[in-house]
C-alpha positions in Angstrom: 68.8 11.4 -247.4 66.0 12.8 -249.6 63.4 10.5 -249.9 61.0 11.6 -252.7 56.5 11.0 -252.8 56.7 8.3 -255.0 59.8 6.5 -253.0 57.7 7.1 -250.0 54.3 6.0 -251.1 55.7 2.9 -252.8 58.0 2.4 -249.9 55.2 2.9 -247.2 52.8 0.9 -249.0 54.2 -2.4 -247.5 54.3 -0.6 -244.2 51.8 -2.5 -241.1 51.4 0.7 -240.1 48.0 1.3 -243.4 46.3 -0.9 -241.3 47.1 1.1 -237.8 46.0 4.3 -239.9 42.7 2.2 -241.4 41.8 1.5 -237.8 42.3 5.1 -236.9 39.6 6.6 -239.6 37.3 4.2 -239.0 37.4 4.9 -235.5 36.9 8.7 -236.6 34.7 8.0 -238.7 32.1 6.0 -236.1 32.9 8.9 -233.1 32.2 11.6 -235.5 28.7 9.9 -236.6 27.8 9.3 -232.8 28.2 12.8 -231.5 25.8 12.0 -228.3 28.4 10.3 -226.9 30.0 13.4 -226.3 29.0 17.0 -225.6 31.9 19.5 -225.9 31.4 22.5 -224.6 27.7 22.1 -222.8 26.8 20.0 -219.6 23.9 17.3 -220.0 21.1 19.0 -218.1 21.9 22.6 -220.2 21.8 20.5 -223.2 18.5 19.4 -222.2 17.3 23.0 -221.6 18.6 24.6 -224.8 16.7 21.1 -226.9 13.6 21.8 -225.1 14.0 25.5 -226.1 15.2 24.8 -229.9 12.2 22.0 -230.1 9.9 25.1 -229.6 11.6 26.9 -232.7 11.7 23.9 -234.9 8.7 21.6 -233.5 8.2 18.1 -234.5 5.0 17.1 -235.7 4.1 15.8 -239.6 7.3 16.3 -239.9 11.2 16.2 -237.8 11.7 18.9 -236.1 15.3 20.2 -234.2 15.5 17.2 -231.7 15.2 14.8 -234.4 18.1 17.0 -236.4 20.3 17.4 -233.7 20.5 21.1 -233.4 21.9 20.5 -230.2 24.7 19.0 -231.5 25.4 21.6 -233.9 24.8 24.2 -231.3 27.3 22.8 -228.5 30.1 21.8 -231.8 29.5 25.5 -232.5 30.5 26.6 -229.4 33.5 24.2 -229.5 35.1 25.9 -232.4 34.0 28.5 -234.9 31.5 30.5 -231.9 33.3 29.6 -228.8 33.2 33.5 -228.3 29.6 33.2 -228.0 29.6 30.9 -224.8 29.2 33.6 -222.5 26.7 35.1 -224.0 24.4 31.4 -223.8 25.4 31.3 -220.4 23.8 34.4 -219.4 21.6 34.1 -221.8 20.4 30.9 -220.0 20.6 32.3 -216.7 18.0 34.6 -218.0 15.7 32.4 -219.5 16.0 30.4 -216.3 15.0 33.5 -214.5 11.9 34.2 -216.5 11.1 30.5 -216.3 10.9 30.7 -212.7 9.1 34.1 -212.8 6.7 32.6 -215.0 5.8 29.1 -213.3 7.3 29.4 -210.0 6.6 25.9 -209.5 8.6 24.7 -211.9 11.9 23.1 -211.6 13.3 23.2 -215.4 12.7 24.2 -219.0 12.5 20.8 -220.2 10.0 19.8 -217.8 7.0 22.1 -218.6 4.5 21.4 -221.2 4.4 21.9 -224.8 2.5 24.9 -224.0 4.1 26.9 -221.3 7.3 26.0 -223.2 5.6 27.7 -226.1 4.7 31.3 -223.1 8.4 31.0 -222.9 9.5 31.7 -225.9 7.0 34.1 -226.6 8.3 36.1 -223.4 11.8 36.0 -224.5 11.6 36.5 -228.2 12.9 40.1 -227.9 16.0 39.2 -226.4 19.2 38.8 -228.3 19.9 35.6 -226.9 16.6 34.4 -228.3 18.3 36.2 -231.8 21.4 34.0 -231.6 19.6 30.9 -230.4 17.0 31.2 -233.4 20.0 31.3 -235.5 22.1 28.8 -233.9 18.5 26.1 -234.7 17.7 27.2 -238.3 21.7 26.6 -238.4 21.2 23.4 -237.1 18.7 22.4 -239.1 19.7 22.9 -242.1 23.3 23.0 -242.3 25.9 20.5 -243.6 25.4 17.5 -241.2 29.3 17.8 -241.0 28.9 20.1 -238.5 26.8 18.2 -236.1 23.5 18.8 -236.7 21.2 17.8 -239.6 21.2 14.3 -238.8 20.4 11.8 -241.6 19.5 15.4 -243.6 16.3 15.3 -242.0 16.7 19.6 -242.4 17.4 19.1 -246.3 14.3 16.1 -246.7 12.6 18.8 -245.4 12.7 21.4 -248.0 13.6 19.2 -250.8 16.9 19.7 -250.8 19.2 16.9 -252.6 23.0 16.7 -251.6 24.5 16.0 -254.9 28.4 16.3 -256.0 27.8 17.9 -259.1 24.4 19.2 -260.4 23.7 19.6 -264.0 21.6 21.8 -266.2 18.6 20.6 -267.7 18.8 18.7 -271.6 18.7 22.0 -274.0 19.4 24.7 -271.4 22.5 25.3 -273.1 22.5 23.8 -276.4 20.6 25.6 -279.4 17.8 23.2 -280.7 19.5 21.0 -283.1 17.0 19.1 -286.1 
């Protein structure tokens, strides 16, 4: 038996199951505006690293920096889906920066817990590298992308430059209409 969209929408709107399916996206929606709950692709105390690292790119200060945006969010939901062919290449590229970190302050047990400062000799020592490249891109990224993918939380990126998120934007009065008197 054919059953035709209007039959089924008419049919189906007396079904229990719109309020199963109401549950379900509000359920979606509340995970997908937590992502903290849950990292994808990176481990907790890598996460912590790669923040520390993208916090040097994007500081906070008179303004919110890449923690307070999320990159790392962005950054680990990138790595889930449209760059998971770059996960090898943060992996070693972390293994290097871990290697320099250690060369660097051998005293030192992670990124995350040196100062401001030697955070700062870090970056400066591995701004060369190509992991640096893709991490630099991966945080501006971050930072100012569509908060749909993970990062940009509360548009702090966009605030920033005085970007408004508008549906439809209009011309100014007169930009296309001659002068009428």
């Amino acid at each position: 038996m054919q059953v035709s969209r209007r039959q089924w929408l008419f049919g189906s709107a007396t079904l229990p199951a719109w309020a199963d399916i109401a549950a379900a996206q509000q359920h979606a929606h509340e995970a997908a505006g937590s992502p903290k709950a849950r990292l994808e692709v990176l481990d907790a105390a890598v996460a912590g690293e790669i923040e520390a690292l993208t916090s040097q790119i994007i500081p906070s200060g008179d303004s919110p920096g890449a923690r307070e945006a999320g990159v790392i969010w962005f950054i680990d939901r990138a790595l889930a889906t449209f760059e998971a062919e770059k996960r090898e290449a943060y992996r070693e590229g972390m293994e290097e920066v871990q290697h320099k970190r250690r060369e660097m302050f051998p005293d030192s047990t992670a990124i995350a817990a040196l100062t401001s400062e030697q955070q700062a000799a870090l970056i400066h020592a591995i701004e060369t590298t190509p992991f640096f490249e893709l991490l630099r891109t991966h945080t501006v990224l971050g930072f100012l992308g569509s908060p749909s993918y993970g990062g940009n939380q509360g548009q702090v990126g966009w605030k920033h430059i005085g970007f408004e998120s508008r549906m439809a934007w209009k011309p100014p009065f007169g930009y296309y209409d001659g002068q009428s008197e």
